[in-house]
C-alpha positions as CSV (number, residue, x, y, z in Angstrom):
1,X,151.6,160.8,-88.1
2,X,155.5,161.7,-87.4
3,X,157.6,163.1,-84.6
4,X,157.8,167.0,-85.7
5,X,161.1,167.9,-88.0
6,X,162.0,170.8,-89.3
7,X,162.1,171.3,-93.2
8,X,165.9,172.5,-93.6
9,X,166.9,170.3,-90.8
10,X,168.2,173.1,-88.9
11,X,167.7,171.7,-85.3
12,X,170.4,169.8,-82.9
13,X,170.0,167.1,-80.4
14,X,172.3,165.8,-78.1
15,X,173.7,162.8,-78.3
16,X,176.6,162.5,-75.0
17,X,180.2,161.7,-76.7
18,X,179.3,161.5,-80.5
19,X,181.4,164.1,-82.6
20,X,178.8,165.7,-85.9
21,X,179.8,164.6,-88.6
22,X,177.6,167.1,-90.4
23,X,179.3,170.2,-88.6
24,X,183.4,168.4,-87.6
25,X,183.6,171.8,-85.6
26,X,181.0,171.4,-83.4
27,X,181.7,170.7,-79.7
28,X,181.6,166.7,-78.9
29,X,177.8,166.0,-77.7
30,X,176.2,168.5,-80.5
31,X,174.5,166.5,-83.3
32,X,172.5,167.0,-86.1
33,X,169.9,165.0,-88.2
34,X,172.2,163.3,-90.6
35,X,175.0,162.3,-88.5
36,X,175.0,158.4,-86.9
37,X,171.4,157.5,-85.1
38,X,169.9,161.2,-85.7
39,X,167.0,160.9,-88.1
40,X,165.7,164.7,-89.0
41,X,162.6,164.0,-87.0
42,X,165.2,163.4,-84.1
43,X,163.2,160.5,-82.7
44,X,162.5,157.3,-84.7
45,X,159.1,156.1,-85.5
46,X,159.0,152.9,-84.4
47,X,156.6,150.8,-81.7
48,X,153.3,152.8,-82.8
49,X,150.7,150.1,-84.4
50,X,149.1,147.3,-82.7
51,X,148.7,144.2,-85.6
52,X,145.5,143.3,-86.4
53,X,146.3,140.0,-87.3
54,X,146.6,139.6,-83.3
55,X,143.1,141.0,-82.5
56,X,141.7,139.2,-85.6
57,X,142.9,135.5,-84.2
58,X,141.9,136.9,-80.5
59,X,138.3,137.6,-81.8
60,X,138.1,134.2,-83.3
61,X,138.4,132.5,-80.6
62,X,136.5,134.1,-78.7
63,X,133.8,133.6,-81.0
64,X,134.7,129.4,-80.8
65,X,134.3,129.3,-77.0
66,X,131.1,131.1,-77.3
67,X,129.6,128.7,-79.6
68,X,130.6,126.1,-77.4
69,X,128.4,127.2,-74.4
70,X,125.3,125.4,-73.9
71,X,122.4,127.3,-74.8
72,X,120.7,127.2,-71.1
73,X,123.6,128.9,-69.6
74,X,123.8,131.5,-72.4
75,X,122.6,134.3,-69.2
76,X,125.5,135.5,-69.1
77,X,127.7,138.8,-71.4
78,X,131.4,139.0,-70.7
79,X,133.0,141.7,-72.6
80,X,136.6,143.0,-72.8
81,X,138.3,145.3,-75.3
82,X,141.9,146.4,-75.4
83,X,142.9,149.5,-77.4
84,X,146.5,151.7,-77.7
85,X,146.1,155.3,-78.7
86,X,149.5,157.1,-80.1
87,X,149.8,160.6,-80.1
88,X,152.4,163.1,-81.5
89,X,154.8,165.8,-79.9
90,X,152.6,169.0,-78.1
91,X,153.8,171.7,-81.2
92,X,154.8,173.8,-78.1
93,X,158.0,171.9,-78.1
94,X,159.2,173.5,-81.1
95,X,158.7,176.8,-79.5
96,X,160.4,175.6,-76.2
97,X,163.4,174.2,-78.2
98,X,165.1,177.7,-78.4
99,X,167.6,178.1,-82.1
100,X,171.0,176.2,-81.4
101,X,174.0,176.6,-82.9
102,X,174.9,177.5,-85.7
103,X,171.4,178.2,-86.4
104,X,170.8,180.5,-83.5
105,X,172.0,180.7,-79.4
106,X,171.2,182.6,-76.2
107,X,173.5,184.5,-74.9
108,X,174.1,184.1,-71.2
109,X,177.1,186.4,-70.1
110,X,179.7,184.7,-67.7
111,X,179.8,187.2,-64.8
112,X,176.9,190.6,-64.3
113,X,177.1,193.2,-67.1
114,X,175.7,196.4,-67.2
115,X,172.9,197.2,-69.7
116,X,174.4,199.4,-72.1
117,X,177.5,197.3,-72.2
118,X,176.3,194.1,-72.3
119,X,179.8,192.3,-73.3
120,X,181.8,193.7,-70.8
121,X,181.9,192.6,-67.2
122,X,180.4,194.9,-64.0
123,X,182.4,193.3,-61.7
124,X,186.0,193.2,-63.7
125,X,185.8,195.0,-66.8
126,X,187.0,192.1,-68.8
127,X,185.2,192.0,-72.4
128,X,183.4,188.6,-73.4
129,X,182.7,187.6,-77.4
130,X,180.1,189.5,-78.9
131,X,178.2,186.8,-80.8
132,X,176.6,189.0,-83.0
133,X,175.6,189.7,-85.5
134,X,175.0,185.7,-85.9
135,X,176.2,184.6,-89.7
136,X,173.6,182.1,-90.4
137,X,174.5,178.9,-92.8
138,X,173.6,178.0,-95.8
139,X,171.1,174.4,-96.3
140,X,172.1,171.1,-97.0
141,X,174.7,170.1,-95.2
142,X,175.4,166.2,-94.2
143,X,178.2,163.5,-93.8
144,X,178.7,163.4,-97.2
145,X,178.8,167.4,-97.9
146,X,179.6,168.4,-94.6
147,X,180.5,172.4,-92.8
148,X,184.0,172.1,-91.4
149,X,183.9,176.4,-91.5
150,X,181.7,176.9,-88.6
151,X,183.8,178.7,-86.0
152,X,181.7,177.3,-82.8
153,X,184.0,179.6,-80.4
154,X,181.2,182.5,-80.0
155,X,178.9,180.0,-78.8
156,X,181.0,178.4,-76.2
157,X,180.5,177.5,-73.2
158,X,177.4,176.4,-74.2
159,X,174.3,177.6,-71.9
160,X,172.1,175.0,-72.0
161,X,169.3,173.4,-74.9
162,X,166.3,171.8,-75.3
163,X,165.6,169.1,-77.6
164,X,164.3,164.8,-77.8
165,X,166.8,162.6,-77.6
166,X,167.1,160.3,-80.4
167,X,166.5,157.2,-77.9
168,X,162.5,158.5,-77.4
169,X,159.6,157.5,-78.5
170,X,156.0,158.6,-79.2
171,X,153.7,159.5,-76.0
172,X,150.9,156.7,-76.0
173,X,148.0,155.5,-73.7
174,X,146.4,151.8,-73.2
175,X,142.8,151.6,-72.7
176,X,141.1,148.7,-72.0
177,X,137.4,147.6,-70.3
178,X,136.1,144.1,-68.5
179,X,132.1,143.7,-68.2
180,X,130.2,140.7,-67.1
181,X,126.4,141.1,-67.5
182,X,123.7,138.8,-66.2
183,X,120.0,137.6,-66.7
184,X,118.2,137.3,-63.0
185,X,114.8,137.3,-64.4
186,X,112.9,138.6,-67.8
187,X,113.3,142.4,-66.2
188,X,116.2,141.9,-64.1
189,X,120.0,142.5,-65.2
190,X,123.1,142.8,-63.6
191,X,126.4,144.3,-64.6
192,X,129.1,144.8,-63.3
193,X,132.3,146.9,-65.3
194,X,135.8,147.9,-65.1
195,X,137.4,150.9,-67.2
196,X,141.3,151.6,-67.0
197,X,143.8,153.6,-68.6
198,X,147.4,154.0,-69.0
199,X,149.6,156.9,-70.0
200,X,153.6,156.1,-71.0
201,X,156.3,158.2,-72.3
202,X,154.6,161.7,-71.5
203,X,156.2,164.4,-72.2
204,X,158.7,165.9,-69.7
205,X,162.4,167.2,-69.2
206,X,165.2,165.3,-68.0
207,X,168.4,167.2,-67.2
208,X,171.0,165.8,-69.6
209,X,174.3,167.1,-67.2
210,X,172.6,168.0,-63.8
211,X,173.9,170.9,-62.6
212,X,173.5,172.6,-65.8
213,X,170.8,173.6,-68.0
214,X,171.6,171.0,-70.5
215,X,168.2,169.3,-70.9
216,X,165.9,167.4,-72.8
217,X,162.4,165.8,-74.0
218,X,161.6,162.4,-72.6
């Protein structure tokens, strides 16, 4: 099971004040897997199994006080079980986490156009960067081989992106259950139970620079 990557490690997070390494022309904040604490799943895999050697030396002594109960008293169940449950990223993410540069943008134009002239302003007439046609980069780029070409200028000022931060972690829930059970009679039984869950680091968006849509998965 792994946080969701993409295969030619074409997708940006942001990371506040680091410089890229992997693209030196990229505006401060803008980083990519390769550069310092970016793996290319974005978020690390760490904190995701429970050891069994703790629920092996848990069981055991349970079983040890059990044997230790006198026989006569032996009415009465108590049961309790304690289980995490990891799950991966919703896929939708990757749909959600619109192309960033240099690998794609949005276009948001800085004051109303019209339709058919969608790089020059209503209001003034002053004509904006036409980002297009976008020239896409080639694969295989990293500290060690990095892109210092990239002219980042048509992408500027930067709308707003989605993506985890490399800080996150996997979405997980705790379950866990307490039952005590007892004899009355032959025919008689009582019990009474508890079920419970838990549900940490669910998915949902944090706003990276409030004020502007600069956000990202948490």
């Amino acid at each position: 099971m792994q946080y969701w990557s993409e295969k030619y490690n074409q997708i940006p997070t942001f990371v506040l004040g680091e410089q890229s390494k992997v693209f030196t022309t990229a505006p401060t904040s803008l980083v990519y897997p390769g550069d310092a604490g970016v793996p290319n799943t974005l978020v690390p895999q760490r904190n995701r199994f429970l050891s069994k050697a703790w629920i092996g030396i848990f069981t055991e002594h349970v079983g040890r006080v059990a044997r230790k109960v006198p026989r006569r008293a032996r009415k009465t169940s108590i049961r309790a079980g304690f289980g995490m449950f990891f799950s991966v990223i919703e896929g939708n993410t990757i749909a959600i986490d619109e192309p960033q540069p240099p690998y794609g943008l949005s276009y948001t134009s800085p004051e109303p156009p019209l339709f058919d002239t969608p790089f020059v302003g209503a209001a003034t007439g002053s004509v904006h960067v036409n980002p297009f046609p976008l020239t896409f980069p080639a694969f295989g780029y990293s500290p060690a081989h990095p892109n210092s070409s990239i002219d980042f200028s048509p992408f500027l000022p930067q709308a707003g992106m989605t993506a985890p931060p490399p800080s996150n972690t996997y979405p997980y829930t705790e379950n866990y259950f307490l039952s005590i059970e007892r004899q009355l009679t032959p025919n008689t039984v009582v019990n009474l139970s508890y079920v419970g869950s838990e549900a940490h680091r669910l998915l949902v968006v944090v706003s990276a620079n409030p004020g502007n849509p600069l956000c990202v998965w948490r």
